[in-house]
N, C-alpha and C positions, 0 to 999 in steps of 0.2 A: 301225728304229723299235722293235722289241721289245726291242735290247739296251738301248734308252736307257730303256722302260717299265722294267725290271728291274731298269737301276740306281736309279730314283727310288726302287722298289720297298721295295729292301735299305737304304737311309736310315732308310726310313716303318716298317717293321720293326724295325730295333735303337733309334726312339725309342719305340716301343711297351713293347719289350720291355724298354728302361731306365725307362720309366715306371712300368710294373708293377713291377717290383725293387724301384723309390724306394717304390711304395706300399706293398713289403708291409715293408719296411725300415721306412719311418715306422709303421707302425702295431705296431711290435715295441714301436719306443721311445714309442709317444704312452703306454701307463699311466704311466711309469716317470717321463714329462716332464711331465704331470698332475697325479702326486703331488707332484714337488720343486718344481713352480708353487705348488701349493694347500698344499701343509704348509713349504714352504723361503720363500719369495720373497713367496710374498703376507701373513706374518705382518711381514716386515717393516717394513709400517707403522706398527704397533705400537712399535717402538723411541721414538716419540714419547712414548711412557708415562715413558721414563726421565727426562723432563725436565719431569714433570707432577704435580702434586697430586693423582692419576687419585683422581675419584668417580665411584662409579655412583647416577645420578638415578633418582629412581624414575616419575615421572611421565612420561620416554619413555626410558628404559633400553637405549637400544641402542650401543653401542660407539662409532659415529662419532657420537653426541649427547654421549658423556659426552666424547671428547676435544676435542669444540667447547669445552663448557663448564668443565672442569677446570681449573685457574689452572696457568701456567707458573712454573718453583720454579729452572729450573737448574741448576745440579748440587749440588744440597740431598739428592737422592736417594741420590746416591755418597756422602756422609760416611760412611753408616751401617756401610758397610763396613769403614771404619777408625776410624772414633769410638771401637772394643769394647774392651774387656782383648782379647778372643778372638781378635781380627786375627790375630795372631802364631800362636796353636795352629791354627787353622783354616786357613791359610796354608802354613804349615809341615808338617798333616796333607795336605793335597791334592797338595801337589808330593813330598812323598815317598813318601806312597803310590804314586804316578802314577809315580813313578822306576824305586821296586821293580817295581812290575807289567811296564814294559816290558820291563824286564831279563830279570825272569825267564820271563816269557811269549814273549821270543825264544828264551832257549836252550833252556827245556821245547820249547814246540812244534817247533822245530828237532830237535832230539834224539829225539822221540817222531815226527816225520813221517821221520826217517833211519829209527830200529827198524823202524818198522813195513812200511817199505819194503822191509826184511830179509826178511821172515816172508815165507814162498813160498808155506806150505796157504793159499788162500785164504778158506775158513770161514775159518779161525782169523783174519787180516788184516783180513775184514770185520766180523766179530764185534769186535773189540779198536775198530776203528775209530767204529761204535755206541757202545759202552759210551763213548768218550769223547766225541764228538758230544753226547749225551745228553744229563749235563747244562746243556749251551747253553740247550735247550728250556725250561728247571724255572725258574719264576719265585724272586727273591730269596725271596717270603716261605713257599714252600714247602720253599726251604734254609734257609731259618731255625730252619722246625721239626725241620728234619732234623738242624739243631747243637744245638738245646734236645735233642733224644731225649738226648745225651750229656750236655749242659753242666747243664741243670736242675738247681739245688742240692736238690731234695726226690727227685726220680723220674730223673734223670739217670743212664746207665750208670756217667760217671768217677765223678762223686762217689759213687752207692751201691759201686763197687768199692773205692773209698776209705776207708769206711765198713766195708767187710767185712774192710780189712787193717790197722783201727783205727788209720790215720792221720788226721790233721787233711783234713776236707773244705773242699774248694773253692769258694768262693762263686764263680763265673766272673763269674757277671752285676756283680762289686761289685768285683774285680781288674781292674784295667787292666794289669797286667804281660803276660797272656796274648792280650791280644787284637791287639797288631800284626802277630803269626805267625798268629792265626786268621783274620783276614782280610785276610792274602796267600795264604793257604792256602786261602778258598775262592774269592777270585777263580780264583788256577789252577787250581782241579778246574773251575771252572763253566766259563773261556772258555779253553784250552789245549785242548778239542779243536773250535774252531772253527777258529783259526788253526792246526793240524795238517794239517783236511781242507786249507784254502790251499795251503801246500807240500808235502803229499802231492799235490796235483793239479799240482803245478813240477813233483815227482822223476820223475813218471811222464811225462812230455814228455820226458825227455833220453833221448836216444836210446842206444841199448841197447849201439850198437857200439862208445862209446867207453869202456864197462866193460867190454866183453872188449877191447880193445886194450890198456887200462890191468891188467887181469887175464894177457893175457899177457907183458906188459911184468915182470912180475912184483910188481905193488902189490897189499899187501895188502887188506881190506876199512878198513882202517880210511883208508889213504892214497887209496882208490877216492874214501870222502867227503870228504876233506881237498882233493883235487884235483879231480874228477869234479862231484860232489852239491853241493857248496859252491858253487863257483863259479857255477852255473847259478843257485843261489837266490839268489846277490846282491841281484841288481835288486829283487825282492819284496821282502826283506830289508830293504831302502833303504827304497821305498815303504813299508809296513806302517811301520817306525821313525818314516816322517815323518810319518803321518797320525797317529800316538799320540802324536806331540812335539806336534801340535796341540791335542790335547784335555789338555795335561796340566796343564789349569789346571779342568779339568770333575770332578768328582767320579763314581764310580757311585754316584746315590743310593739304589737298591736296595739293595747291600750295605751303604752305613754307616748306615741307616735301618732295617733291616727284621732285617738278622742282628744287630744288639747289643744289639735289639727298647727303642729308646730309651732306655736305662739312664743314670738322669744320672750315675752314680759313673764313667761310663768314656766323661764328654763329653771327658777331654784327651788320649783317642788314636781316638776316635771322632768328633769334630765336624771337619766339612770343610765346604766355602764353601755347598755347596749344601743341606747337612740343617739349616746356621745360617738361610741364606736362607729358607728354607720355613717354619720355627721361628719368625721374624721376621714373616713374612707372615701365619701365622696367627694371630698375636700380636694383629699392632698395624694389619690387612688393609690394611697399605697395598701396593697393586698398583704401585707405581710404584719402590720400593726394590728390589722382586724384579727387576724390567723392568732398572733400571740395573744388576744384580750381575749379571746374564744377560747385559748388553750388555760389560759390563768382561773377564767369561773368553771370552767370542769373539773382541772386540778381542785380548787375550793370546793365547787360541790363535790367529789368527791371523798375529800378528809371531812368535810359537814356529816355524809351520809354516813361512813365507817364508823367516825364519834360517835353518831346517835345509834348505830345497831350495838356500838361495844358496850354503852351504855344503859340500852333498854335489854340487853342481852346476860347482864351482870346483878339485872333488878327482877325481870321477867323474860324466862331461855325459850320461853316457845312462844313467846312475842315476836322474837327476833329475826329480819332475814337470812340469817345464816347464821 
């Protein structure tokens, strides 16, 4: 009798005890699944915007009044995006930008999460690691001022050094020549040490013993990462690659908004789909042409992102998101 109490016992036990687990497991993830409800999923009712005349009534002004009453237009909204001269510069500025950026925000951060892996003091490792984390933090419009301290054609460092070596000063803000190096140049100071900490926190997961087995095999350091450090970051590599082929129809509008501080002379290597879009909306406030440019680089990144997993999926299967 008591052995069969005991076994009922140890059932009623580990469902307790997987209960509790689940509960504290779900309440890890419920903020996380709250947020992507209320800011990811439930805005998408809204996509009906793109196919609307959207007004806002003023006599009952609330969202689902105005999409009652709004006229259906079809896809009258999407022209505007190709209707422009601008199609083409604007176009051609977001996906190249987006090209460059990944590129080199792979090999930088790669490169800079190997070094710093090097470095043994650890002040000095954590120290280096801050300084580049950092600017993550710093909103675009406070690096902007940070590029004005230099670029400013009155009070600006280059120009007044310019100026003191009686050469021709620089208008920055009215050159377009200089500006596709300067804002690839601050993308990667501001996000290179984001993606650093990433695969700094790979390098430090592989285990220790197969650089001393590769060390006494007789590989140098540099063949340790070639063979060792690489490989292991594959997979991340892969993933990060794919989730940026997805957005690379998204502009950052912080930086081409905020650091070229609207300058119309250098709209043909600064205007991209999103500071056009915004320019447009506040223009002519129609809410419903933003709604369908916002729906068209989704749709794009979207088929970008599937491409790239069918593709790294068909080459390398446990590379791949799904």
């Amino acid at each position: 009798m008591s052995k069969t109490n005991s076994a009922v016992k140890k059932p009623s036990k580990m469902k307790s005890a997987s209960k509790k687990k689940t509960l504290m497991l779900t309440t890890m993830v419920l903020p996380g699944a709250i947020w992507l409800l209320l800011l990811r999923y439930l805005p998408l009712g809204g996509i009906i915007m793109a196919f609307q005349d959207y007004k806002i009534y003023t006599k009952a002004p609330s969202f689902i009044n105005n999409l009652k009453n709004s006229a259906f237009v079809g896809f009258k909204n999407f022209k505007f995006l190709f209707a422009t001269s601008d199609t083409w510069v604007m176009v051609r500025n977001t996906l190249g930008y987006n090209l460059v950026f990944i590129v080199l925000g792979l090999v930088i951060s790669v490169a800079f999460a190997v070094m710093l892996n090097e470095v043994t003091h650890k002040f000095a490792a954590k120290t280096y690691q801050t300084l580049m984390f950092f600017p993550y933090f710093m909103s675009w419009v406070v690096a902007s001022y940070f590029l004005q301290a230099f670029l400013d054609p009155t009070r600006g460092l280059i120009p007044h050094m310019q100026s003191n070596m009686g050469v021709t000063v620089t208008d920055f803000y009215n050159n377009t020549k200089p500006w596709p190096f300067l804002l690839v140049l601050c993308n990667v100071w501001k996000n290179t040490g984001y993606s650093v900490v990433l695969y700094l926190s790979a390098i430090t997961g592989i285990d220790a013993s197969q650089y001393e087995a590769a060390s006494i095999d007789g590989a140098s350091k540099w063949q340790q990462v070639l063979y060792v450090t690489l490989p292991h970051l594959k997979t991340m590599i892969i993933i990060l690659f794919i989730m940026n082929v997805g957005k690379i129809f998204n502009a950052d509008f912080g930086l081409f908004w905020n650091v070229p501080l609207q300058s119309g002379p250098l709209y043909p290597v600064t205007q991209v789909i999103d500071t056009y879009v915004y320019r447009a909306m506040t223009t002519t406030q129609n809410y419903g042409m933003s709604t369908a440019a916002g729906l068209v680089q989704n749709i794009v990144g979207f088929v970008c992102i599937m491409t790239a997993n069918t593709i790294v999926r068909k080459v390398d299967p446990d590379s791949s998101l799904f």
